[in-house]
PDB file of N, CA, C and O in Angstrom:
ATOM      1  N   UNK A   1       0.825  -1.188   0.000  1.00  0.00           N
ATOM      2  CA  UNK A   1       0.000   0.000   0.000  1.00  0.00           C
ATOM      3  C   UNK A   1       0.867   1.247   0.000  1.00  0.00           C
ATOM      4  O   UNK A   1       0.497   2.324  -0.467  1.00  0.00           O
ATOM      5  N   UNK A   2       1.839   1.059   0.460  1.00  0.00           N
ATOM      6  CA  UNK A   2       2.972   2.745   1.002  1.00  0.00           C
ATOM      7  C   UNK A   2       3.271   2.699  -1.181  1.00  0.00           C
ATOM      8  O   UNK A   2       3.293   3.544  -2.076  1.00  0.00           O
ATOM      9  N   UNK A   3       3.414   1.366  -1.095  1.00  0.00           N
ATOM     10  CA  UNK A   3       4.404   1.885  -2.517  1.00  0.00           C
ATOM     11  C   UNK A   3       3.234   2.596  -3.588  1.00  0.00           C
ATOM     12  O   UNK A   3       3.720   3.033  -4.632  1.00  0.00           O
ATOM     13  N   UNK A   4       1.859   2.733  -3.430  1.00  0.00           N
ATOM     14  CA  UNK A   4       0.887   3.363  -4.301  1.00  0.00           C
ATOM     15  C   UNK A   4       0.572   4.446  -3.771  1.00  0.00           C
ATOM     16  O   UNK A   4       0.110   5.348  -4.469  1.00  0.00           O
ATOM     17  N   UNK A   5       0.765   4.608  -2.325  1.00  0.00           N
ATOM     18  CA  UNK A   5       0.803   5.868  -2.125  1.00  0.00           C
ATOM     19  C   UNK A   5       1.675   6.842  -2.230  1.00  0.00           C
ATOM     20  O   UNK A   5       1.361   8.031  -2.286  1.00  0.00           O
ATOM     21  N   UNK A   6       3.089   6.300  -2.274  1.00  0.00           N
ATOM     22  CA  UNK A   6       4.070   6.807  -3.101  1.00  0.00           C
ATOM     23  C   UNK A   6       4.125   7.576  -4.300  1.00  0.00           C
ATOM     24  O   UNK A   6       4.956   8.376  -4.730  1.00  0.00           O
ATOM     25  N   UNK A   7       3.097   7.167  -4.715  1.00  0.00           N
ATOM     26  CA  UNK A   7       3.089   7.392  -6.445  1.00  0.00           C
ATOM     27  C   UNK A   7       1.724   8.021  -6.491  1.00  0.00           C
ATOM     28  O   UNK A   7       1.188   8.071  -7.598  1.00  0.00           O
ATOM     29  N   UNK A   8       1.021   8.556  -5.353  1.00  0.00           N
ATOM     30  CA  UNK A   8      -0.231   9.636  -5.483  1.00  0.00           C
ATOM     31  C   UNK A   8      -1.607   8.949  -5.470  1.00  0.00           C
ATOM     32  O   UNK A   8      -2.575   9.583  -5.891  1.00  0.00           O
ATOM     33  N   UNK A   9      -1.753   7.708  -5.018  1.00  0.00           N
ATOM     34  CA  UNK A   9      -2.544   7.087  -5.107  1.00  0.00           C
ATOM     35  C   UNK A   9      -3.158   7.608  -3.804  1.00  0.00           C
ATOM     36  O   UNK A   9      -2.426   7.558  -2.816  1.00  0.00           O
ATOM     37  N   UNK A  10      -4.607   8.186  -3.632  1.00  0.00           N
ATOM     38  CA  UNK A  10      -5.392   8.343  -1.849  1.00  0.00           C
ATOM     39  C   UNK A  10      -5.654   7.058  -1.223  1.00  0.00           C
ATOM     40  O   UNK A  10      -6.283   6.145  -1.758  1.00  0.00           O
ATOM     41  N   UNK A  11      -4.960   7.026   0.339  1.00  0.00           N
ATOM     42  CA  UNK A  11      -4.867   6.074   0.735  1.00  0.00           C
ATOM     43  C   UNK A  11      -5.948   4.892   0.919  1.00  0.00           C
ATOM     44  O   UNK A  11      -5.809   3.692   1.157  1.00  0.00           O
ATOM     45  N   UNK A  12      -7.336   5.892   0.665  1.00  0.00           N
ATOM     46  CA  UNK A  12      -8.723   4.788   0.766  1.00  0.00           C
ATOM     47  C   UNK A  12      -8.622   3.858  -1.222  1.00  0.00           C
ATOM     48  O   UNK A  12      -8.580   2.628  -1.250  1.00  0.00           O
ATOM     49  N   UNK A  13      -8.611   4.249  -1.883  1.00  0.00           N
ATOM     50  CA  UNK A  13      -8.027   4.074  -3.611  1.00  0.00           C
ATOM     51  C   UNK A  13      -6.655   2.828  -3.260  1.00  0.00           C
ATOM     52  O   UNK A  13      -6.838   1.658  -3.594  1.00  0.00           O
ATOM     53  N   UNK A  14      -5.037   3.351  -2.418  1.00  0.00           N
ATOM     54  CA  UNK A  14      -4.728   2.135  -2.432  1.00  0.00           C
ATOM     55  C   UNK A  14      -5.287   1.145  -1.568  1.00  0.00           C
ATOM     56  O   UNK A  14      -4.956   0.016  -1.929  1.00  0.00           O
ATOM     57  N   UNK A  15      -5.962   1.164  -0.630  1.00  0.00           N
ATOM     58  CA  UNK A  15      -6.267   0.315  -0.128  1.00  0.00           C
ATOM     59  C   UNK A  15      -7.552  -0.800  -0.861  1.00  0.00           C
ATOM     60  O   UNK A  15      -7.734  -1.944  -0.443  1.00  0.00           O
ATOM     61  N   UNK A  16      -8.191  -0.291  -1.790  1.00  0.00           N
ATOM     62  CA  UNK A  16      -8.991  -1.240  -2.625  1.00  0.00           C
ATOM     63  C   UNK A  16      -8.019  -1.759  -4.069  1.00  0.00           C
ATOM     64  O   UNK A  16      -8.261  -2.635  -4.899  1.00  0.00           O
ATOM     65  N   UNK A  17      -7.208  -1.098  -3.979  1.00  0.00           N
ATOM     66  CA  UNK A  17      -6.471  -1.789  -5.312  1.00  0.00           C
ATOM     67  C   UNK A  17      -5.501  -3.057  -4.576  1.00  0.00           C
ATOM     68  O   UNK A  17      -5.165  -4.124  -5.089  1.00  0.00           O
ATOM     69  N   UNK A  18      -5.220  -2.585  -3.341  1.00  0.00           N
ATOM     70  CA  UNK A  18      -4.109  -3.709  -3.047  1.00  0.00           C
ATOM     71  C   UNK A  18      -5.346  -4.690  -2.478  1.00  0.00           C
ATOM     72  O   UNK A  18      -5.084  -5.892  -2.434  1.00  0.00           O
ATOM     73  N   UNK A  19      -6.612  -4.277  -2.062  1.00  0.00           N
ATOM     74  CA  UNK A  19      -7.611  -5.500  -1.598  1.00  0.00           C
ATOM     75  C   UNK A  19      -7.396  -6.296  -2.978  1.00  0.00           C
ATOM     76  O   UNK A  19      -7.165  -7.504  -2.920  1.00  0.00           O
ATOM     77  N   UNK A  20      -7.464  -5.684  -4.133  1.00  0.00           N
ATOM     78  CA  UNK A  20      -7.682  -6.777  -5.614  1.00  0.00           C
ATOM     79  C   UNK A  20      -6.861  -7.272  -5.961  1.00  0.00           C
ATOM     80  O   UNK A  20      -7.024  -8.103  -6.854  1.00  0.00           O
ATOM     81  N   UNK A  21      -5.680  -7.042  -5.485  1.00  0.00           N
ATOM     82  CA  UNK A  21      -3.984  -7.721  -5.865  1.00  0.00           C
ATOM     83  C   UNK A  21      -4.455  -8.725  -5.264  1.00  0.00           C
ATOM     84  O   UNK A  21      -4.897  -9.633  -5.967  1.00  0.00           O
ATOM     85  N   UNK A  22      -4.498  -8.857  -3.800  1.00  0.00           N
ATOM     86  CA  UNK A  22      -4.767 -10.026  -2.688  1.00  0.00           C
ATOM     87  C   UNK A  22      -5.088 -10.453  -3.150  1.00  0.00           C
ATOM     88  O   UNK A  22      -4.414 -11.354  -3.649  1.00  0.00           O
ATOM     89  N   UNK A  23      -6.514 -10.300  -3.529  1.00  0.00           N
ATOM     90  CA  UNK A  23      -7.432 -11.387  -4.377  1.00  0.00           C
ATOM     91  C   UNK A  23      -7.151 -12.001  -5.623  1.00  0.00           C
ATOM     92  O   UNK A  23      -7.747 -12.920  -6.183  1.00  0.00           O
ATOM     93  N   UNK A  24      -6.087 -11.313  -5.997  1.00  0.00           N
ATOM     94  CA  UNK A  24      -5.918 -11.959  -7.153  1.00  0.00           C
ATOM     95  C   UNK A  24      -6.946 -11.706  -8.653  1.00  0.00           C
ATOM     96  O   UNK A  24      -7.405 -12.532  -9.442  1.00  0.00           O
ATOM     97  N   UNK A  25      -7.022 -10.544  -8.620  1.00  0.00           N
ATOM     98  CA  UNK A  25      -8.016 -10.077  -9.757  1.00  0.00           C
ATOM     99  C   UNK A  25      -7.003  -9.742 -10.996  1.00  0.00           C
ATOM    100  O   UNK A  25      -5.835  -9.354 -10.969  1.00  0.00           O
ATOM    101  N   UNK A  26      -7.805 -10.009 -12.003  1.00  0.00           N
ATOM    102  CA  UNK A  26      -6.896  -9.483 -13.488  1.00  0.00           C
ATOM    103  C   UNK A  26      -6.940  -8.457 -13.126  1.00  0.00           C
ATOM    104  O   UNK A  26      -5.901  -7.969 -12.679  1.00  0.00           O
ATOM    105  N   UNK A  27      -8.404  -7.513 -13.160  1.00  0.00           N
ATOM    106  CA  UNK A  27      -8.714  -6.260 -13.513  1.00  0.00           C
ATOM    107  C   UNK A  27      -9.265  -5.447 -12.630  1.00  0.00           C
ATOM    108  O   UNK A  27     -10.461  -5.718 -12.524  1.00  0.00           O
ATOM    109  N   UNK A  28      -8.909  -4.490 -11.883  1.00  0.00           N
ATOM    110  CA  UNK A  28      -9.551  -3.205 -11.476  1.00  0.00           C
ATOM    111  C   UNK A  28     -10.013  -2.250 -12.088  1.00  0.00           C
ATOM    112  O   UNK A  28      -9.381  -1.406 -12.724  1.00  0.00           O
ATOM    113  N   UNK A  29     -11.661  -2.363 -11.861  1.00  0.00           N
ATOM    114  CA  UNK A  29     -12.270  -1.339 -12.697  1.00  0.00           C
ATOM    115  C   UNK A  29     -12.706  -0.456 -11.929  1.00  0.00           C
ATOM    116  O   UNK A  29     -13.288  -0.638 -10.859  1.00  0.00           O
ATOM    117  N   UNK A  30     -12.357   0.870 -12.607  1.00  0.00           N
ATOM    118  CA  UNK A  30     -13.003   2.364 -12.122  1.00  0.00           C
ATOM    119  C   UNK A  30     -13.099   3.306 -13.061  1.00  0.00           C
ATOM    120  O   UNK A  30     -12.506   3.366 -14.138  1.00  0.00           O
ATOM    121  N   UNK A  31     -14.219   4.358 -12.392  1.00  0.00           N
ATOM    122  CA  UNK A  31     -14.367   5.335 -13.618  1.00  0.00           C
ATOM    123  C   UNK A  31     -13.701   6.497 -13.068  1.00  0.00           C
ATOM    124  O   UNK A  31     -13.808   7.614 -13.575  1.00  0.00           O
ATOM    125  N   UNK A  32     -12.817   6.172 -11.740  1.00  0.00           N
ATOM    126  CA  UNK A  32     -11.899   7.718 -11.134  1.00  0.00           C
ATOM    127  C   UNK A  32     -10.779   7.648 -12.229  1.00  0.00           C
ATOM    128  O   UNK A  32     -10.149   6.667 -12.624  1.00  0.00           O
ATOM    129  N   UNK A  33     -10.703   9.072 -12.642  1.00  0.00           N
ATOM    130  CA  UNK A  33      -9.930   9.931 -13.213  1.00  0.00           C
ATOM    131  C   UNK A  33      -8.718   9.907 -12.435  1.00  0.00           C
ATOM    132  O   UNK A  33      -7.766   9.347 -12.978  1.00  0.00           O
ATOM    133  N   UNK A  34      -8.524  10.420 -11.204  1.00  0.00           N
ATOM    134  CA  UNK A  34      -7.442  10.335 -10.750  1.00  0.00           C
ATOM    135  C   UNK A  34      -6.416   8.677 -10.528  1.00  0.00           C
ATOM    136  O   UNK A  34      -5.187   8.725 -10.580  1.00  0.00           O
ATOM    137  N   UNK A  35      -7.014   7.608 -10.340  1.00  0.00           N
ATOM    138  CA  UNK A  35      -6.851   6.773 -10.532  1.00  0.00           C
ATOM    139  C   UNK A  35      -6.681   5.879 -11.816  1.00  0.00           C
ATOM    140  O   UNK A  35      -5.916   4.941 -12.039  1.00  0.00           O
ATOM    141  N   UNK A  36      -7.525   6.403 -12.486  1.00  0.00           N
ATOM    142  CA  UNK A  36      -6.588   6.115 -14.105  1.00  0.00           C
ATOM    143  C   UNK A  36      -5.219   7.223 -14.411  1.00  0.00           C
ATOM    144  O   UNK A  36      -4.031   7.050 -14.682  1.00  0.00           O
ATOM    145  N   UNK A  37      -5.640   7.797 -14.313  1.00  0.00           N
ATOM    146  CA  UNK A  37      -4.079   8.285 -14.443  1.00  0.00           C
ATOM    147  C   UNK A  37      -2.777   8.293 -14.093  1.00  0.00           C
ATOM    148  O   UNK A  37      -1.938   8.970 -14.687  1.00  0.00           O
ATOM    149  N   UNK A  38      -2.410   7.189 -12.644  1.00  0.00           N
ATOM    150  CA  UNK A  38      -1.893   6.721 -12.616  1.00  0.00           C
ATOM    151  C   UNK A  38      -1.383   5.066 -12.765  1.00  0.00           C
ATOM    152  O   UNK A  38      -0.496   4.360 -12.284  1.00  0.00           O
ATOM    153  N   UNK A  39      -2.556   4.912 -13.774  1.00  0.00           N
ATOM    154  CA  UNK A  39      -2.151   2.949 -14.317  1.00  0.00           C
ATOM    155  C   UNK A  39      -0.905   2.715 -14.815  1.00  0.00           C
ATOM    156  O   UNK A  39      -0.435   1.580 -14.891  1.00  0.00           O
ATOM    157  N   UNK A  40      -0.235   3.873 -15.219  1.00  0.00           N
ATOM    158  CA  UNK A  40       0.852   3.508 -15.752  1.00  0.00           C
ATOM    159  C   UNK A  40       2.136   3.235 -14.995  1.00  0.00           C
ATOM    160  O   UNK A  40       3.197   2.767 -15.408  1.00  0.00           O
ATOM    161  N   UNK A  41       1.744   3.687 -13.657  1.00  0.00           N
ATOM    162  CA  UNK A  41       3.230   3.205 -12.789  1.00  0.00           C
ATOM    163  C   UNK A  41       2.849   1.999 -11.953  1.00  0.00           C
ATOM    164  O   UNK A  41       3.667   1.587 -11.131  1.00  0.00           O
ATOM    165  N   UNK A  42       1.692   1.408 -12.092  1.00  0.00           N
ATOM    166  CA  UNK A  42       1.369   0.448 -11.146  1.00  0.00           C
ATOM    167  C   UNK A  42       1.147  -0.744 -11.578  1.00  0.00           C
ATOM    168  O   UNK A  42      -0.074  -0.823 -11.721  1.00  0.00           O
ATOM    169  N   UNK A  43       1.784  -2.019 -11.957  1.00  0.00           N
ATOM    170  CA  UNK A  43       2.008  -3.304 -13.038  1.00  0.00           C
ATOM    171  C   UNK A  43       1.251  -4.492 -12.313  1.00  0.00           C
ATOM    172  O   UNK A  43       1.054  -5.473 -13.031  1.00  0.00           O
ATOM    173  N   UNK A  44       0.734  -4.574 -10.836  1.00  0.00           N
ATOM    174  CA  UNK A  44       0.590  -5.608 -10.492  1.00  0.00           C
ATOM    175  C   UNK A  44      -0.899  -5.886 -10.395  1.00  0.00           C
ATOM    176  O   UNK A  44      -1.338  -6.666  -9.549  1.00  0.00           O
ATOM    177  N   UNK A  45      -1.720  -5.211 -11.312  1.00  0.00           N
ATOM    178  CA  UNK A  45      -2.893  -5.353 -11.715  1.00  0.00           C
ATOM    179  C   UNK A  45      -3.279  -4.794 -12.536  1.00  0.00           C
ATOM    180  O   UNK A  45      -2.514  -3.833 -12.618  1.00  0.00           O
ATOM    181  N   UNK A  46      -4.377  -4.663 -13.668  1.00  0.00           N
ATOM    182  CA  UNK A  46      -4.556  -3.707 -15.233  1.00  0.00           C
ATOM    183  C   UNK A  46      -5.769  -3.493 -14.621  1.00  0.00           C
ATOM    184  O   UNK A  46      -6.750  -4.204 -14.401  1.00  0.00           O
ATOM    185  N   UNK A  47      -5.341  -1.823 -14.293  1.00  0.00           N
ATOM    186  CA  UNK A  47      -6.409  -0.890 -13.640  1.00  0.00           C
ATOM    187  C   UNK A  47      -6.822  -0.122 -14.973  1.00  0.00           C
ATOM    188  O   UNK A  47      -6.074   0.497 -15.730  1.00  0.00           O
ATOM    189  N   UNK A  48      -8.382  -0.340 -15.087  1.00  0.00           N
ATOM    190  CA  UNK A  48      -8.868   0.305 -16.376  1.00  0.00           C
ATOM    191  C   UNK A  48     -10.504   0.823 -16.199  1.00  0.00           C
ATOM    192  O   UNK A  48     -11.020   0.580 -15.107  1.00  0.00           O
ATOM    193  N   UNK A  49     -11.157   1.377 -17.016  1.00  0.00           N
ATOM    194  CA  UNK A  49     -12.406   1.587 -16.803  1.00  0.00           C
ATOM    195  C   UNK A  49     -13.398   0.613 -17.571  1.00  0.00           C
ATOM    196  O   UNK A  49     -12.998  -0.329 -18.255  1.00  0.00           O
ATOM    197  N   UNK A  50     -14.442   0.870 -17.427  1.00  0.00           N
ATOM    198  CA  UNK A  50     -15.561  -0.432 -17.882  1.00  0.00           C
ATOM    199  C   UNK A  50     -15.222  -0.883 -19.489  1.00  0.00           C
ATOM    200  O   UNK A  50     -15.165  -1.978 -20.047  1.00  0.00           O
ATOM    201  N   UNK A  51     -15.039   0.415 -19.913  1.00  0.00           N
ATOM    202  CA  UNK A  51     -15.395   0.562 -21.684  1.00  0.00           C
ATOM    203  C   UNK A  51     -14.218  -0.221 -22.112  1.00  0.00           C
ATOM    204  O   UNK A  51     -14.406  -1.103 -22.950  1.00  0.00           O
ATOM    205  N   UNK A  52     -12.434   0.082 -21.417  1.00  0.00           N
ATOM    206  CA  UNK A  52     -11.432  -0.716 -21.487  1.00  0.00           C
ATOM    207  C   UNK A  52     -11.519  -1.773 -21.347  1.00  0.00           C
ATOM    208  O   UNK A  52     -11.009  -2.404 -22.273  1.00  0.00           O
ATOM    209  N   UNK A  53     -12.249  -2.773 -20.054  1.00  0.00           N
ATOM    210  CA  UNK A  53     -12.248  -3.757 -19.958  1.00  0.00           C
ATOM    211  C   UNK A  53     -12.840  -4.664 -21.217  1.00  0.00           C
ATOM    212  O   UNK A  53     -12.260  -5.621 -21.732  1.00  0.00           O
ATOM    213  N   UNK A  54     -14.010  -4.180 -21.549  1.00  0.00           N
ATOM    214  CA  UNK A  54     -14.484  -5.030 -22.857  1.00  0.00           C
ATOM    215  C   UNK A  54     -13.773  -4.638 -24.083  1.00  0.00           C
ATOM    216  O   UNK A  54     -14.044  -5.389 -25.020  1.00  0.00           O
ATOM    217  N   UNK A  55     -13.077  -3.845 -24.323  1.00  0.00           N
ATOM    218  CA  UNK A  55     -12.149  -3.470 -25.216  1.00  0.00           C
ATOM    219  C   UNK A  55     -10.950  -5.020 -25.208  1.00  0.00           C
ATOM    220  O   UNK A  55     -10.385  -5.650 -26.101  1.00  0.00           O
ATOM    221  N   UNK A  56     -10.986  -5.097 -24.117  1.00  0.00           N
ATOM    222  CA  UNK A  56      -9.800  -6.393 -23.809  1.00  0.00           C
ATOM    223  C   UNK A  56     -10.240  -7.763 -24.433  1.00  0.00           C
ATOM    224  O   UNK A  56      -9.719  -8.574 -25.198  1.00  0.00           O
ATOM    225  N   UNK A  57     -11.292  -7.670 -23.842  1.00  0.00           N
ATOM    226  CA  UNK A  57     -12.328  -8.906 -23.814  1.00  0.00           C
ATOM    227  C   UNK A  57     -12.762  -9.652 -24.989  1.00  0.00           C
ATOM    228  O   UNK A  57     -13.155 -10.812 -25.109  1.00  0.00           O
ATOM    229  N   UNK A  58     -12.531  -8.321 -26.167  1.00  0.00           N
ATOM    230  CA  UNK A  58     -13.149  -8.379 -27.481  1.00  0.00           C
ATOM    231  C   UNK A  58     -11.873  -9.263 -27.934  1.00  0.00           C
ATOM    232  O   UNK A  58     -12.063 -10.404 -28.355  1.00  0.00           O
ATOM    233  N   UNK A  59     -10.352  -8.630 -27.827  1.00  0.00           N
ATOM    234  CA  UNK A  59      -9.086  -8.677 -28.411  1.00  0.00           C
ATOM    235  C   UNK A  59      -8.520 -10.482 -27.973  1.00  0.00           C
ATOM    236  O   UNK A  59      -7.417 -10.888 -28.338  1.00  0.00           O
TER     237      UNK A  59
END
């Protein structure tokens, strides 16, 4: 959790992304803005929004 908050993540935000690591999820979906914008420093889950996810899904 420190290492996403590191990188600007609000600590209630890392704390549901690292709940989905735990769990072991492909995908974290959200429609926060601030939280997509940082997907790009964070590798240990593909944090995306709804429309992305089926974008995947299709491919």
């Amino acid at each position: 959790m420190n290492e996403l908050t590191r990188i600007g993540f609000k600590p209630l935000d890392a704390l549901h992304v690292v709940c989905a690591v735990l769990l072991q999820c492909k995908y974290f979906l959200t429609v926060d803005k601030g939280i997509l914008k940082k997907t790009m420093r964070y590798s240990e889950i593909i944090i995306t929004n709804p429309v992305g996810y089926i974008i995947d899904l299709e491919d």
